[in-house]
C-alpha positions as CSV (number, residue, x, y, z in Angstrom):
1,X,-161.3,147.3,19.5
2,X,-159.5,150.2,21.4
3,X,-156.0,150.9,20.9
4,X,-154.9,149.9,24.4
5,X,-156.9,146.3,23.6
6,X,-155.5,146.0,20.5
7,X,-151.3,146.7,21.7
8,X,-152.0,144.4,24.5
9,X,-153.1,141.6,22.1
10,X,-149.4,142.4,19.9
11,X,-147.7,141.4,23.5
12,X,-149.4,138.7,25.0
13,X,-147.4,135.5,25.1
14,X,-147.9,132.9,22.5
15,X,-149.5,129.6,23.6
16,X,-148.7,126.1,22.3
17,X,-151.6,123.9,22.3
18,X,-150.3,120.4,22.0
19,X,-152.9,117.9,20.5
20,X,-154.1,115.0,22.7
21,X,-152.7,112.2,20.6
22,X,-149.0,113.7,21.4
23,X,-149.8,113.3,24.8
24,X,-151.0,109.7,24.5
25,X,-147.9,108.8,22.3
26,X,-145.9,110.4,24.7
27,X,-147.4,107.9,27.7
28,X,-147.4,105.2,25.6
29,X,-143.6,105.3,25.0
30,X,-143.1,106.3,28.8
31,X,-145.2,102.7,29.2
32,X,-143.1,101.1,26.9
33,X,-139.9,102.2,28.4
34,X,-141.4,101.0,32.1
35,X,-141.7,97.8,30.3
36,X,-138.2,97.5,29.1
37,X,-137.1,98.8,32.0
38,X,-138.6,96.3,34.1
39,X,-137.5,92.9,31.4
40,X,-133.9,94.6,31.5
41,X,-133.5,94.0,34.9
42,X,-134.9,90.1,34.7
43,X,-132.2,89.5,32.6
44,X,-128.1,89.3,33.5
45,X,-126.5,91.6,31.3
46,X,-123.5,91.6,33.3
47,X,-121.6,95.2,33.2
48,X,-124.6,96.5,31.1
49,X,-127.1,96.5,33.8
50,X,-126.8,99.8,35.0
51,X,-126.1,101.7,31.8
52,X,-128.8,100.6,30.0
53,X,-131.2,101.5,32.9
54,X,-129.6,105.0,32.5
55,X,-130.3,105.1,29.3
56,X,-133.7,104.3,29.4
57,X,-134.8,106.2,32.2
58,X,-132.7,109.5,30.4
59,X,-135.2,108.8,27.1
60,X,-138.0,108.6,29.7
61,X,-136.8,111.7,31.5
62,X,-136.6,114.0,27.8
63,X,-139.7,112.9,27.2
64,X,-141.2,114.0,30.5
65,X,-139.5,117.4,30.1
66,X,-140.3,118.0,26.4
67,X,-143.6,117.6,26.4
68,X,-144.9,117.3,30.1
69,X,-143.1,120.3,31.4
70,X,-143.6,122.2,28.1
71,X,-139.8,122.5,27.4
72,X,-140.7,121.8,23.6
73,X,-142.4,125.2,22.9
74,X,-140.7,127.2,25.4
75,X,-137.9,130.1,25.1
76,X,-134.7,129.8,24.4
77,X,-133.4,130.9,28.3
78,X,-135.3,127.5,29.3
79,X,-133.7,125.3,27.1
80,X,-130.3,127.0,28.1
81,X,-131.6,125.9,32.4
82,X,-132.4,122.5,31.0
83,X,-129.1,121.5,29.1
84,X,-127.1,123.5,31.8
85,X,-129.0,121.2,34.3
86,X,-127.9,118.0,32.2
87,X,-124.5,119.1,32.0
88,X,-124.1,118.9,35.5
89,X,-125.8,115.8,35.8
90,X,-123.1,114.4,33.4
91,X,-120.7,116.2,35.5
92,X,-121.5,115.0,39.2
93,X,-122.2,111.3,37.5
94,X,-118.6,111.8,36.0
95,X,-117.2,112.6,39.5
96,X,-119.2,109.6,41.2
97,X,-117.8,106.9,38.9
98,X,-114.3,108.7,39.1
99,X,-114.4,108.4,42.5
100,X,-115.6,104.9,42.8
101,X,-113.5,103.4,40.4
102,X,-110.7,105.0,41.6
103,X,-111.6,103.3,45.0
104,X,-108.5,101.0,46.9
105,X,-110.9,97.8,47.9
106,X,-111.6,97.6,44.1
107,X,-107.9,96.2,43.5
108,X,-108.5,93.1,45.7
């Protein structure tokens, strides 16, 4: 190999291969949490309707960006975009509920 082949081999990026069976685990618990998803909502669970729908769709959502979008084997400036991103999820969802339970016609 010449040199120039060889240095350009030290600074090509490294690729993850992730083995099909992740990928089918991965789509089976995304199946899974449609599922519960869908026998959550059948059922009354008074004040704990839309929480745990939340819930499940965040676990359904990680998934999806871990392994779909790569986010698992990538650097550490994308994990820093994704958390930042769910940070301000938190924070605008934070703001919403503030804003709607602070809400006059609630007090009737």
């Amino acid at each position: 190999m010449a040199d120039h082949e060889q240095h350009s081999l030290e600074h090509a990026p490294h690729h993850h291969v992730t083995p099909l069976p992740v990928y089918f685990g991965v789509f089976f618990a995304l199946a899974v949490g449609t599922l519960l998803t869908w026998y959550a909502s059948t059922i009354d669970l008074g004040i704990w309707n839309t929480p745990i729908a939340l819930g499940i769709a965040g676990i359904k959502a990680v998934l999806v960006i871990l392994f779909f979008m790569h986010v698992l084997h990538s650097t550490r400036l994308t994990w820093v975009v994704v958390i930042a991103s769910f940070l301000w999820l938190g924070v605008l969802f934070v703001l919403t509920f503030a804003d709607y339970l602070t809400r006059g016609w609630l007090m009737k």
